[in-house]
N, C-alpha and C positions, 0 to 999 in steps of 0.2 A: 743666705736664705734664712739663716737661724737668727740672726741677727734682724732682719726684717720682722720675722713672724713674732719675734718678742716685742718689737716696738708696736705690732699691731695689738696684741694681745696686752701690753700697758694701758693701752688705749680707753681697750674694750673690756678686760679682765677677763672677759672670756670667749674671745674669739677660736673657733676650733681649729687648732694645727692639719689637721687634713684637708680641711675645706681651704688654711689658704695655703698648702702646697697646690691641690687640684686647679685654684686658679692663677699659680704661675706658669701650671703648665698649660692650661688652656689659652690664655691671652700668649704663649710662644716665648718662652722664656730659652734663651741656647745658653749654652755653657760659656762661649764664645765672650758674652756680654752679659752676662747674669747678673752682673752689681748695679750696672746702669738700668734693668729693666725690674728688677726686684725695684731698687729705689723708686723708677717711674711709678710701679702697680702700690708700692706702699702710700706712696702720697697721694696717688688721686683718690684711692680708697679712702683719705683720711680726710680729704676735702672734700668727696662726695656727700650728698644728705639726700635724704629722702623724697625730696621735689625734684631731683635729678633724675631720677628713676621710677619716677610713680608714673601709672597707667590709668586709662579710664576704660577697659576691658570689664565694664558692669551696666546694666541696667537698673533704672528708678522707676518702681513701679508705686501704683495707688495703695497705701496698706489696709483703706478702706474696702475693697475688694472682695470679695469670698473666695474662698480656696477651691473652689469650681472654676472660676473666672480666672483664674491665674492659673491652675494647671491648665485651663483650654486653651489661653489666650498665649504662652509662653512654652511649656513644656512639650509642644508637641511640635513645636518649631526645629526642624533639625541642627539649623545654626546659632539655638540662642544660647547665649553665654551663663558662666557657670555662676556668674555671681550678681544677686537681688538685692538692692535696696528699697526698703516699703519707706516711704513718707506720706505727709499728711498733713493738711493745715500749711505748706510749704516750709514743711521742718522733716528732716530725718526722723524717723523711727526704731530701724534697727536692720538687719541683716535676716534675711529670709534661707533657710536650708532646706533644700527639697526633702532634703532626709527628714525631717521633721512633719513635711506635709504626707509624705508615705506611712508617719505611724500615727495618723489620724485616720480613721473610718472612715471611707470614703462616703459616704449615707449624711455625715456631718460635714461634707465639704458643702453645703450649701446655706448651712446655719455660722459657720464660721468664717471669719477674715483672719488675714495675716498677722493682725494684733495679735491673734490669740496666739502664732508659732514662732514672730521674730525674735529676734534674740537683739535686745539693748545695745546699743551702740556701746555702752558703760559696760558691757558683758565683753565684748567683742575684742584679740587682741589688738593693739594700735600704738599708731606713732602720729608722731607732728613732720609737719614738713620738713623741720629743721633739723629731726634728729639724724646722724653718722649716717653713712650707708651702712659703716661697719655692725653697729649697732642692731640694725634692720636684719644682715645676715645672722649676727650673731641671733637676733632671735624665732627668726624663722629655723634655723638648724636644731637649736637644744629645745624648743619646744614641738619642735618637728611641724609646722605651720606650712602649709600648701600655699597661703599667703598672708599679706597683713595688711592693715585699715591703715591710710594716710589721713590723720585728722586736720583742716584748717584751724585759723587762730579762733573761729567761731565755733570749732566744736562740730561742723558739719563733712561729710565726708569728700576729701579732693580727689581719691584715686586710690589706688591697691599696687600695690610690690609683691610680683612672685618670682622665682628665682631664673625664670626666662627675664623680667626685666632688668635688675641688676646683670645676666650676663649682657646685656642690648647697652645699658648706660656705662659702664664700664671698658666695652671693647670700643664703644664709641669715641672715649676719652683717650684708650691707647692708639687710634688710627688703626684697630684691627677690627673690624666690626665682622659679626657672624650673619651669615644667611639668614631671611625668614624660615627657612625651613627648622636650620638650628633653632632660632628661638619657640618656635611652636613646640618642634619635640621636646624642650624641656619644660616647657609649659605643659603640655599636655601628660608627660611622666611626671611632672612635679617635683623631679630633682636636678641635679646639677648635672650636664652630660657627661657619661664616660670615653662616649666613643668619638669627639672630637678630636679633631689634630695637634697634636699639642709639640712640644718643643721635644720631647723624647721621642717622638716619629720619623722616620727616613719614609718618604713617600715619594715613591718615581711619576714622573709625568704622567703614566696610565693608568696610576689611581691606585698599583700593586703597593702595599704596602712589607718593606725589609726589614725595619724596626719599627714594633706599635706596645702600644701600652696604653691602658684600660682602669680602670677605678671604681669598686663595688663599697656604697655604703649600706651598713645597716646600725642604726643606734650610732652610738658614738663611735662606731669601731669601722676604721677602711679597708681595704683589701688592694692593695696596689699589684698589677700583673703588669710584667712584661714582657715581649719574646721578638726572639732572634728568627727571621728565616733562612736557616743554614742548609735543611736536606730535607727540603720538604717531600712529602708523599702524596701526589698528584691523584690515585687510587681513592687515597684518606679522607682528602678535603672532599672528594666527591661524596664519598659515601658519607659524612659527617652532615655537610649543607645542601646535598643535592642537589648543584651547580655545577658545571662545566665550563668556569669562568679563569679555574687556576692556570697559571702561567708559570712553568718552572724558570726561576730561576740561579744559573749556577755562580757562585761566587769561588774568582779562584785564590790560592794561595793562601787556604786557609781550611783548618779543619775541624768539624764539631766537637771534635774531644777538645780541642786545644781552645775552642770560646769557652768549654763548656767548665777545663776546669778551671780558666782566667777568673771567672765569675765567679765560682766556689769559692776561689783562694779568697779573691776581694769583697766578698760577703764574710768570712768567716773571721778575716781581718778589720772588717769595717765596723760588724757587728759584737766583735770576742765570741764566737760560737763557735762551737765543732759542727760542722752536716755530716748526718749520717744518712748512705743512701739506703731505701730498704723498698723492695718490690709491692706491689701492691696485693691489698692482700683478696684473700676469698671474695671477700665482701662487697667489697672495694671493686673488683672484674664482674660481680653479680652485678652492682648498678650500673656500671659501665653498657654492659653487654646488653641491658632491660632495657636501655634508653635507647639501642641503635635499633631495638628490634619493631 
């Protein structure tokens, strides 16, 4: 894995180490076969480009228009999609953000058009067909972009890449492809999912899940969880998610002191660190206890 993520990262110079652990374990990477599926995910990612993955998830509107007519005519529509292109003269103009139509006076939505709020295509960030996919993630992560502009050789716009497409053209390539539902929720969160099944998962036939594990980013920094269900508290889960969905299950010949200090020792081995265990404090039980109340 280490060895992969450097070749990726030669690549790109700055591809994020988190982001492509997250997507070995989402495309289902096992321990079992990790070399052969690391190698698989490192080269398609290196042979992908950005015409692989581009979407046409936007509308082309008139920029000639007034900003009365385009909020009537689109914004009130419950299914209309998030992203505007204004042209004119049958040439691109630029990129329309509603958020921009919002901090105009509504009183001058009728003296004004879209000219006046898009944003230059030449403002806007972008790639060409041709460029990496790697590239594409790499820049939608470190500039933190909800998406990016696919430019043709003409300089006009072919499509958009958000991070719901790359995971679509990606699992495509491995013969794992994700649900429409997956792809929208990451579309619609605008990041990469955490709560997909990934290769550190033990999931029984009825969806219980025994081993899961979980992925929080914020900025450049991840938060990786994972957890064991060894003696679960049926009581807990209820009061926690107010469900009546838990199903206990008992696993034998085995006991949670003994996963619990396995994991300590090999944590503290793997990482040269001491844990230190220490109670939670005041504060700590005050939010606790605020959040179930």
């Amino acid at each position: 894995m280490i060895a992969a993520g450097l070749a990726i990262d030669f690549f790109t110079g700055e591809l994020i180490t988190g982001l492509w652990i997250a997507l070995l374990g989402w495309f289902g990477i096992r321990n079992a076969n990790a070399y052969n599926s690391v190698t698989s995910l490192q080269e398609i990612l290196l042979k992908l480009v950005a015409s692989d993955a581009i979407s046409s998830d936007f509308r082309v509107i008139d920029a000639d228009q007034s900003l009365r007519s385009f909020a009537d005519s689109y914004l009130l529509q419950t299914t209309a999609p998030e992203v505007y292109f204004a042209a004119s003269e049958g040439r691109y103009r630029g990129i329309v953000s509603v958020d921009d139509l919002r901090a105009v006076e509504r009183s001058e939505w009728e003296n004004k058009t879209l000219h006046d709020i898009l944003h230059p295509l030449t403002e806007v960030p972008s790639v060409t067909e041709s460029t990496p996919l790697v590239e594409v993630i790499e820049r939608l992560e470190t500039q933190q972009l909800p998406r990016i502009v696919v430019l043709s050789p003409a300089d006009a716009v072919a499509g958009i890449i958000d991070r719901g497409d790359i995971v679509r053209a990606v699992g495509a390539k491995l013969n794992k492809p994700f649900s429409d539902a997956d792809i929208k929720r990451v579309k619609d969160d605008g990041s990469f999912p955490p709560t997909l099944q990934s290769g550190a998962d033990l999931v029984l036939l009825d969806g219980n899940k025994l081993i899961g594990s979980a992925q929080l980013k914020r900025a450049q920094v991840i938060l990786q969880h994972g957890s064991m269900r060894l003696a679960p508290d049926q009581a807990l889960f209820e009061q926690v998610f107010g469900k009546e969905i838990f199903q206990p299950i008992k696993l034998p010949l085995i006991e949670p002191i003994t996963v619990v200090e396995a994991l300590t020792t090999a944590a503290s081995n793997c990482f040269n660190i001491q844990l230190e265990v220490k109670p939670l404090s005041a504060v700590e039980w005050e939010a606790i206890l605020s959040s179930l109340s």
